[in-house]
C-alpha positions as CSV (number, residue, x, y, z in Angstrom):
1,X,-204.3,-83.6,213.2
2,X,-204.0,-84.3,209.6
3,X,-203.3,-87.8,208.3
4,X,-199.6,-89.1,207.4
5,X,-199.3,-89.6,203.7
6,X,-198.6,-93.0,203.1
7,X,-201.6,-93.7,200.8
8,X,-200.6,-95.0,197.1
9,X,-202.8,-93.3,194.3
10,X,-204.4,-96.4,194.0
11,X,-205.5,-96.6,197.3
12,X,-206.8,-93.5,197.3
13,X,-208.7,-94.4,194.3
14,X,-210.0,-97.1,196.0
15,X,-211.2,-95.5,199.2
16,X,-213.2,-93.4,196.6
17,X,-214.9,-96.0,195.1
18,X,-215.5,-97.3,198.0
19,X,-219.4,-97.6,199.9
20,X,-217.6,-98.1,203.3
21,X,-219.1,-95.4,206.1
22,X,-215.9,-93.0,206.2
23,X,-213.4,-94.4,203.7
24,X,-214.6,-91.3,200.9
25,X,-213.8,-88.8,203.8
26,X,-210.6,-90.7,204.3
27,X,-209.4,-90.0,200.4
28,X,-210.4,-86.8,200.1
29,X,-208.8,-85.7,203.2
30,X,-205.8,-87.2,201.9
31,X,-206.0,-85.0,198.6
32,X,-206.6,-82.1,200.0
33,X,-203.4,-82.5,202.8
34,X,-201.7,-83.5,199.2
35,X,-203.2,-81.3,196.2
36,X,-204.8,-78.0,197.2
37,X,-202.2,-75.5,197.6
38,X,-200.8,-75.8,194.2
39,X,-204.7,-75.7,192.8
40,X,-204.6,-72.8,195.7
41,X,-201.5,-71.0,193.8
42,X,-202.2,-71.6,190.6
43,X,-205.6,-69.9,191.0
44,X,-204.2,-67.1,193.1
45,X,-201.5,-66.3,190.6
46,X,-204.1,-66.2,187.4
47,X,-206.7,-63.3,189.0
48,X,-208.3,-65.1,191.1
49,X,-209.1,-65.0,194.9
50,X,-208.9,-67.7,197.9
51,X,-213.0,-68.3,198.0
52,X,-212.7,-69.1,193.9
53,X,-209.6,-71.2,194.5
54,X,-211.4,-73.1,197.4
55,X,-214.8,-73.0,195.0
56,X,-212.4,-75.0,192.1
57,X,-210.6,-77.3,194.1
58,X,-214.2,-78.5,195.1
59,X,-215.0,-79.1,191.7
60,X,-212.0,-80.6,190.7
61,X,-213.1,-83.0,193.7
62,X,-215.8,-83.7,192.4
63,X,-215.1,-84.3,188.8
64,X,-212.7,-86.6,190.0
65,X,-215.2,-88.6,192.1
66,X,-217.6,-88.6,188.8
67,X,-214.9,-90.1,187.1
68,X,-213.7,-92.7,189.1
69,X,-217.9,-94.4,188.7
70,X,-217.1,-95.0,185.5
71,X,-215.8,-98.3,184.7
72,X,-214.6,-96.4,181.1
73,X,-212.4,-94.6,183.4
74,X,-208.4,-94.9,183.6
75,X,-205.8,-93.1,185.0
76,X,-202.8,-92.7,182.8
77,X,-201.1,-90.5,185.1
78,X,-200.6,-89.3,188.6
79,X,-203.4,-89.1,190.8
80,X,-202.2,-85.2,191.8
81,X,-201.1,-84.1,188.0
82,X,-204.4,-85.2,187.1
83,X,-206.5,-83.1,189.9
84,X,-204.2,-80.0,189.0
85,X,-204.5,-80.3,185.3
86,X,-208.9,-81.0,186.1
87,X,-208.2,-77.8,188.5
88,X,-206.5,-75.8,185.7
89,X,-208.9,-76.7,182.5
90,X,-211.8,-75.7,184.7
91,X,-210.6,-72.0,185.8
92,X,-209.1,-71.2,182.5
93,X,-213.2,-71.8,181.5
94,X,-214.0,-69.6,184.2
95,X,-211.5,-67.1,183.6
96,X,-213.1,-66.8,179.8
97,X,-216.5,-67.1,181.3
98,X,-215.8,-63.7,183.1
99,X,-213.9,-62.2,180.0
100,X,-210.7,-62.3,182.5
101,X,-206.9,-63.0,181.3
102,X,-207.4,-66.8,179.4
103,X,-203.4,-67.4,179.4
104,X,-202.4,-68.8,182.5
105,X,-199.2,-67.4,184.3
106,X,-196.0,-70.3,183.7
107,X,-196.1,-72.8,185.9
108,X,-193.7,-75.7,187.2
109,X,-196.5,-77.9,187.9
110,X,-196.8,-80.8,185.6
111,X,-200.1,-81.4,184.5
112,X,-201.4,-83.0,181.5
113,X,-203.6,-82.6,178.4
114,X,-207.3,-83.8,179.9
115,X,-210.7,-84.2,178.0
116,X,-212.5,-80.7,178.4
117,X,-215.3,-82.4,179.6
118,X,-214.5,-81.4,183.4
119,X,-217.8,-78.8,183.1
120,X,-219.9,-80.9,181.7
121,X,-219.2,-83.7,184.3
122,X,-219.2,-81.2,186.8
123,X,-222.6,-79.6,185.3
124,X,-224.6,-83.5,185.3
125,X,-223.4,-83.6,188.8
126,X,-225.8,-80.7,189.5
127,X,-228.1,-82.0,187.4
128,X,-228.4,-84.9,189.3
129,X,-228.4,-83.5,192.5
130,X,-231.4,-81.0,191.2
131,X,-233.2,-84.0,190.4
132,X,-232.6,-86.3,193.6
133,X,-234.0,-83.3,195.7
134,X,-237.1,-82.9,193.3
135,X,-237.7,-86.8,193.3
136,X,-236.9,-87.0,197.2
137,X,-240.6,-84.8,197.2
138,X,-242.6,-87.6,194.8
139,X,-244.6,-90.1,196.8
140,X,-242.8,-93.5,197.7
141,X,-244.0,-95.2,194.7
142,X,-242.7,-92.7,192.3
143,X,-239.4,-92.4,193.7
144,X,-238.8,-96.0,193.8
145,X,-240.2,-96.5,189.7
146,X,-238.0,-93.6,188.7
147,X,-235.0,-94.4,190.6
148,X,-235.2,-98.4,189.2
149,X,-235.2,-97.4,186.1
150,X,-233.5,-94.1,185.7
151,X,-230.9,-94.5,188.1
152,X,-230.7,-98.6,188.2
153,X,-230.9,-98.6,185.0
154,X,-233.6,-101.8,185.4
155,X,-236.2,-103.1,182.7
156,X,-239.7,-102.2,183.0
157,X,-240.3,-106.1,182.9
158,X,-237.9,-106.6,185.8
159,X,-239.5,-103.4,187.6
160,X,-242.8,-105.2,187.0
161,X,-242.0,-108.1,188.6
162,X,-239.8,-106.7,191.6
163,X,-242.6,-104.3,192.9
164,X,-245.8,-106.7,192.0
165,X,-247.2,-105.3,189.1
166,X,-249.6,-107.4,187.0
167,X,-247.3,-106.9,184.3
168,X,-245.2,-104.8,182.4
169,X,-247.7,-102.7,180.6
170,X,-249.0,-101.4,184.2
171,X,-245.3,-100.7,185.1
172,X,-245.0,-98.5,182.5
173,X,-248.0,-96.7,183.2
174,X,-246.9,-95.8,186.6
175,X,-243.8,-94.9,185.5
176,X,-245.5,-92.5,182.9
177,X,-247.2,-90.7,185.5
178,X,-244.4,-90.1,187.8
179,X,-242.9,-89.1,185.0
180,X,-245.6,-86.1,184.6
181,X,-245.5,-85.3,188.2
182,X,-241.5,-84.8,187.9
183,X,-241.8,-83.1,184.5
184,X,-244.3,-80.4,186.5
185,X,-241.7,-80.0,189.0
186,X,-238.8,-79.0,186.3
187,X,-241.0,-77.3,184.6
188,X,-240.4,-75.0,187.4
189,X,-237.0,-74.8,187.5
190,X,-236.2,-73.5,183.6
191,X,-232.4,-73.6,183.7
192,X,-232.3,-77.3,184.3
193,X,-231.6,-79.7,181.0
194,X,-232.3,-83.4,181.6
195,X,-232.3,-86.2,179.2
196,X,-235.5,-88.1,181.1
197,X,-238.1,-86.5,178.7
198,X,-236.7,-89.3,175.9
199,X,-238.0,-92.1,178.0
């Protein structure tokens, strides 16, 4: 049974940002009850099929989720002009990725003029996802180092103290070799561009 739509943008926004066990299932549900069969229809009317219209809605999903982390972030329109206009930016680069028709068929959606960098926040998203699952298969102590200061964004004073170190020099020495062990792992996966190697 799908949910009534009585949410406000802003609560849906909200249930995004949210930590809450079920309230991110809750949102996106609401979206796609709300948004996918005009990102559907627009994709089906420019050459493409229902598995790529299903395969952008997703990423317009999760662009939008990206998005809504950063505190830099504002909405300056509707929550469902927004998702189409993500939707649209992303398989107009497809279509020209494929050397497919680039001018999109008329359309009496509104959408509005977004930054093109849906692919790029889509493309970190993958990134990072590549990354957890390599840094999942470090040793405890590595994955906690790594994900302090990479992902926490902590000092290598405060890490120091925090996990017992003598001091900061010997938390950066740590952090140095988990750093190696990762960098081996990548090395392995070729297509993969991080910006860790600068720390």
């Amino acid at each position: 049974m799908k949910e009534s739509n009585t949410l406000q943008d802003n609560e849906i926004i909200n249930l995004i940002r949210s930590t809450k066990a079920g309230d991110q299932d809750r949102a996106f549900a609401q979206l796609y009850d709300k948004c996918s069969e005009t990102v559907y229809s627009m994709v089906r009317s420019n050459s493409g099929n229902a598995t790529e219209a299903e395969d952008v809605f997703q990423d317009t999903l999760i662009v939008l989720h990206n998005n809504l982390r950063k505190d830099t972030f504002k909405l300056t329109c509707k929550l469902n002009t927004y998702i189409y206009s993500v939707a649209r930016n992303l398989w107009l680069n497809q279509l020209r990725k494929s050397s497919r028709q680039t001018k999109l068929d008329p359309s009496s959606e509104e959408y509005v003029e977004v930054s093109d960098n849906s692919l790029q926040v889509l493309m970190r998203s993958e990134e990072d996802g590549i990354l957890n699952e390599l840094i999942l298969k470090l040793d405890e102590n590595c994955r906690t180092i790594l994900k302090y200061f990479y992902f926490e964004k902590m000092k290598m004073k405060s890490i120091a103290v925090k996990l017992g170190y003598a001091n900061e020099g010997v938390a950066k020495s740590k952090k140095s070799k988990c750093l190696k062990k990762l960098r081996d792992m990548v090395a392995l996966k070729p297509h993969l561009k991080t910006t860790l190697w600068t720390s």
